[in-house]
VMD Tcl script that draws the C-alpha trace (Angstrom):
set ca {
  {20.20 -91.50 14.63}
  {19.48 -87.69 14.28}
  {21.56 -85.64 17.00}
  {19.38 -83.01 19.38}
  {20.64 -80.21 17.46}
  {19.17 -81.12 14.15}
  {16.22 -81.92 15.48}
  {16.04 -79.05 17.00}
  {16.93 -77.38 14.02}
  {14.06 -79.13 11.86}
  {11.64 -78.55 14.46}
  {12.02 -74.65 13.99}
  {12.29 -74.75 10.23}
  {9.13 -77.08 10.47}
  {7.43 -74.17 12.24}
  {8.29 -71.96 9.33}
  {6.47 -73.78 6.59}
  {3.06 -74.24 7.34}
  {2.19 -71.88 4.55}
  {0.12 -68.84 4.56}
  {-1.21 -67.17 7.74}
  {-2.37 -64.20 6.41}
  {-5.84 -64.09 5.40}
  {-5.36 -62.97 2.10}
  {-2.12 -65.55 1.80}
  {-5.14 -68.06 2.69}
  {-7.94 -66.70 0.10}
  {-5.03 -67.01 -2.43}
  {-4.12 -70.38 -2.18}
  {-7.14 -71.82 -1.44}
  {-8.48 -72.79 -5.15}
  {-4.80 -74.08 -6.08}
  {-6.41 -77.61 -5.91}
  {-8.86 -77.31 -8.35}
  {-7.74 -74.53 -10.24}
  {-7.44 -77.10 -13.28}
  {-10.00 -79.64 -11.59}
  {-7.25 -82.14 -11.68}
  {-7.96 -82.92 -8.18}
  {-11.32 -84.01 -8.18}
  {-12.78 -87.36 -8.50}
  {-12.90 -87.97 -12.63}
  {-16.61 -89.91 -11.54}
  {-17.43 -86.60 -10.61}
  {-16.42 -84.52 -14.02}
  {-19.30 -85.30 -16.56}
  {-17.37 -84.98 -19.39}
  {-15.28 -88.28 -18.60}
  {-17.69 -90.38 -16.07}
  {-19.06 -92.08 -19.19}
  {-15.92 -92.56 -20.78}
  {-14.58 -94.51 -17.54}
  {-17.40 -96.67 -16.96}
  {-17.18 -97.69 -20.79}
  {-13.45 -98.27 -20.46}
  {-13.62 -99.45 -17.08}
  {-16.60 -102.88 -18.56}
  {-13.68 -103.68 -21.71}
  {-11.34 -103.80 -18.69}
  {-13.31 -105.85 -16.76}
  {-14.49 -108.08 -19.27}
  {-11.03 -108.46 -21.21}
  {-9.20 -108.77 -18.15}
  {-11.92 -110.81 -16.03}
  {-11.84 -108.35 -12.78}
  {-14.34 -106.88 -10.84}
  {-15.34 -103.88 -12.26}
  {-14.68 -102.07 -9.02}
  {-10.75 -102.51 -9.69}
  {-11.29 -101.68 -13.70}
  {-12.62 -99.07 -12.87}
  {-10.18 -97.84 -10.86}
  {-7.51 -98.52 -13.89}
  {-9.94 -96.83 -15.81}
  {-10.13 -93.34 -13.43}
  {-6.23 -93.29 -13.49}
  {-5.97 -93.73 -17.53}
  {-8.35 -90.92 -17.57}
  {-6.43 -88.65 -15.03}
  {-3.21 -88.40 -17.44}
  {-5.54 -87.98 -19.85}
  {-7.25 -84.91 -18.12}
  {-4.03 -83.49 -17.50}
  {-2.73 -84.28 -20.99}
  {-5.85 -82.09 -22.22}
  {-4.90 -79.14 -19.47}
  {-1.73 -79.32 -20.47}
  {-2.50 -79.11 -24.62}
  {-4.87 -75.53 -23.76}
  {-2.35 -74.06 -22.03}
  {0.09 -74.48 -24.89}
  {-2.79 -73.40 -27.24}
  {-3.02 -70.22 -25.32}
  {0.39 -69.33 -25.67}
  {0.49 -70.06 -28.96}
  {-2.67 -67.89 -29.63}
  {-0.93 -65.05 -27.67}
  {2.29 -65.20 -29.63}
  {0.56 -65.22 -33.09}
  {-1.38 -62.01 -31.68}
  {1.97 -60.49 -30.18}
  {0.38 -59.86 -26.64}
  {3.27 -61.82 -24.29}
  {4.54 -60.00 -21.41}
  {8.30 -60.71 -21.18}
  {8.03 -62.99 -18.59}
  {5.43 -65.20 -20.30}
  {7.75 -68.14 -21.47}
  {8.85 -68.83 -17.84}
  {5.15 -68.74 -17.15}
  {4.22 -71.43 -19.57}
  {7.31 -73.67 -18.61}
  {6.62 -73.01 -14.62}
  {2.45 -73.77 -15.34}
  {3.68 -77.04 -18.33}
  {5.81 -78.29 -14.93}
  {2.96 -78.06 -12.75}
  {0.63 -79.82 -14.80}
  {3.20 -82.44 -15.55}
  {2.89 -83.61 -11.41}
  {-0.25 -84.43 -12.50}
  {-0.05 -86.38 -15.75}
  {3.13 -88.50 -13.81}
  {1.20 -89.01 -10.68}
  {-2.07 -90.76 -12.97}
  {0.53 -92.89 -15.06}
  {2.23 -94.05 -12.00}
  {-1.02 -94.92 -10.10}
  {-2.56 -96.80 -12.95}
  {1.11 -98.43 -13.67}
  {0.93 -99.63 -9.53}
  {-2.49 -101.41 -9.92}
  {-2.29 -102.56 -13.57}
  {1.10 -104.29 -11.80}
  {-1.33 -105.52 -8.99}
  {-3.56 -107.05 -11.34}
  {-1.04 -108.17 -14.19}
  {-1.76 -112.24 -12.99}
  {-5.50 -111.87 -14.25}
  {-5.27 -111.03 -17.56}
}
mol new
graphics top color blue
foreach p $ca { graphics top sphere $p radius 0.5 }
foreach p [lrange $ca 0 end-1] q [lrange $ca 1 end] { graphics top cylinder $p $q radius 0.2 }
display resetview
């Protein structure tokens, strides 16, 4: 059981961390979800929704599900991919800046810090889609 004292403690460094209050704090952070559109629905990106309903019909089919739950393997396959592809021009970019000798000395770290980032992404679509191919693993 947690003692008064570090509750008390938790409560006040609770307070703390509710992120910016500032407005400008606020107008900074407020595109950090879809900065790479990583965070919106793939149905609603056109440059994948046909790719996941085509993916999403073998599924069914092969599989014999609905195509409601295919197509929600389907979504999550093309996540990682999406992020796999953010990921891939990032690197591009830095390799495109390198070649032309225009990196600020603190560019590396950038990359790493923005490759890590991404990464949360790509591992949070694989382990979805690992969860409900799991799920579903007695149909096939």
């Amino acid at each position: 059981m947690t003692s008064q004292r570090k509750s008390a403690a938790n409560r006040i460094n609770a307070g703390s961390s509710t992120g910016p209050r500032s407005a400008a704090g606020k107008k900074r952070v407020s595109g950090n979800a879809v900065k790479h559109r990583l965070t919106t629905s793939i149905l609603l990106d056109p440059d994948f929704t046909d790719q996941v309903e085509l993916l999403a019909t073998q599924i069914s089919r092969d599989c014999n599900l609905p195509l409601a739950k295919a197509r929600l393997i389907a979504e999550q396959h093309h996540n990682g991919l999406r992020a796999k592809a953010a990921k891939a021009t990032m690197i591009n970019l830095y390799r495109r800046k390198r070649f032309a000798k225009k990196l600020s000395a603190s560019y590396n770290g950038d990359l790493i810090e923005g490759l890590r980032k991404l990464q949360r992404y790509d591992d949070r679509a694989w382990t979805r889609k690992t969860k409900l191919i799991r799920g579903l693993a007695s149909h096939c």
